[in-house]
C-alpha positions in Angstrom: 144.9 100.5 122.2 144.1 96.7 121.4 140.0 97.4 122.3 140.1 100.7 120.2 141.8 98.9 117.1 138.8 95.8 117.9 136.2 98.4 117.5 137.3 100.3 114.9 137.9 96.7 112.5 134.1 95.7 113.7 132.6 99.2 112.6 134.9 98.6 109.3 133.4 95.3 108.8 129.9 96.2 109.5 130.2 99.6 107.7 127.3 98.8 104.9 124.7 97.4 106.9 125.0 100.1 108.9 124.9 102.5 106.1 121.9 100.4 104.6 119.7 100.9 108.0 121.0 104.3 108.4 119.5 105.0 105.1 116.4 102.9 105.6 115.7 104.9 108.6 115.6 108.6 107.0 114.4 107.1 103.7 111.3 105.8 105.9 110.6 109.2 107.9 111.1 111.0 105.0 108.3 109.3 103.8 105.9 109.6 106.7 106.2 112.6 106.4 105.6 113.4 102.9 103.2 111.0 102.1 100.8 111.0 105.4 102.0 114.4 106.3 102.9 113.3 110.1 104.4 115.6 112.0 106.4 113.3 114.1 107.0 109.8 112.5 108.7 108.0 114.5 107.8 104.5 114.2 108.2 104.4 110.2 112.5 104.9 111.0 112.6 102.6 114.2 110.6 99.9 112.1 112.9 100.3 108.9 116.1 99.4 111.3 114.5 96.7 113.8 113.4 95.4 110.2 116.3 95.4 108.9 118.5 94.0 112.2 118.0 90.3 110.4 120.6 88.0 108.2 120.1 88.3 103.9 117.2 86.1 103.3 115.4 86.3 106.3 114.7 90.4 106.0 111.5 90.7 104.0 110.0 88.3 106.0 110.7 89.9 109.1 109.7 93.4 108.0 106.3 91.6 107.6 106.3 90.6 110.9 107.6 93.9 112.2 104.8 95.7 110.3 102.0 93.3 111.5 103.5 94.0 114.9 103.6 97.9 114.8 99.6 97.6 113.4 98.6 95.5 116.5 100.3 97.6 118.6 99.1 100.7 117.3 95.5 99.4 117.1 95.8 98.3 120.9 97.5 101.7 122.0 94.4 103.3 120.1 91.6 101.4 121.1 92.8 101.0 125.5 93.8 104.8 125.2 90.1 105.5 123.7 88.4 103.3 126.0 90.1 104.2 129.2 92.3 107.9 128.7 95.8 107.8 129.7 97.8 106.5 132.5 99.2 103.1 134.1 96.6 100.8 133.4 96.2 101.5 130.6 99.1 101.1 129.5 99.4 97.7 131.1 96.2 96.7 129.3 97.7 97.8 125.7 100.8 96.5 126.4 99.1 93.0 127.2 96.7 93.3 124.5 98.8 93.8 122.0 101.4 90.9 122.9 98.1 88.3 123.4 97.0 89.5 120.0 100.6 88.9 118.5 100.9 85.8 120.0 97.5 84.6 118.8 98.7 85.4 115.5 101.1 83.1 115.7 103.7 85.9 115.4 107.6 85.4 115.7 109.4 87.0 118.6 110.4 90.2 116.7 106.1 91.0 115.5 105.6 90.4 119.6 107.8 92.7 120.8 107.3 94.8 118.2 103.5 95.1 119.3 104.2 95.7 122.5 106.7 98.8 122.1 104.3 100.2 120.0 101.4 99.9 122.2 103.7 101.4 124.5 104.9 104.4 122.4 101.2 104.7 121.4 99.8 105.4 125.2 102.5 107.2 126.2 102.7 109.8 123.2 
């Protein structure tokens, strides 16, 4: 009873962020889709909440980094699923490539991991 009372109050508390990324999130595929036509636009929603997972202040500049992140990834999912086709390795090489280049960018934790998922997401899709 104590734990459901707990949960409830932090839902409560965090009601409007949620609401904000919920938003975000279909706001950002709807426009995927009407704007580049994609038939499945995933990344746009995921990026609009992992972008928006950050403190007031701090958001714009990491949906920056989360952008720049998704475009290294994509490029390195692209370019290693060109090169080589599907499978492992290649996804191993993507995944690699597209941290080192995030890295070399000097990027924050969030544009790193960011690259990498969506090198990921790339090769597998």
């Amino acid at each position: 009873m104590v734990a459901s009372a707990g949960a409830l109050r932090r839902v409560a508390d965090n009601a409007w962020p949620l609401l904000q990324s919920t938003a975000a999130a279909t706001v950002a595929w709807w426009l995927a889709r009407w704007l580049d036509n994609h038939p499945d636009p995933f990344f746009a929603p995921m990026a609009a909440v992992v972008a928006l997972n950050a403190s007031r202040g701090v958001r714009g500049a990491n949906a920056v980094r989360l952008l720049a992140g998704v475009v290294v990834g994509i490029v390195a999912g692209e370019l290693a699923t060109s090169a080589l086709g599907g499978g492992y390795g290649t996804l191993a090489l993507a995944t690699f490539a597209a941290m080192a280049v995030a890295v070399a960018l000097g990027g924050a934790r969030v544009m790193v991991a960011q690259a990498a998922a969506s090198a990921i997401l790339t090769v597998a899709v």
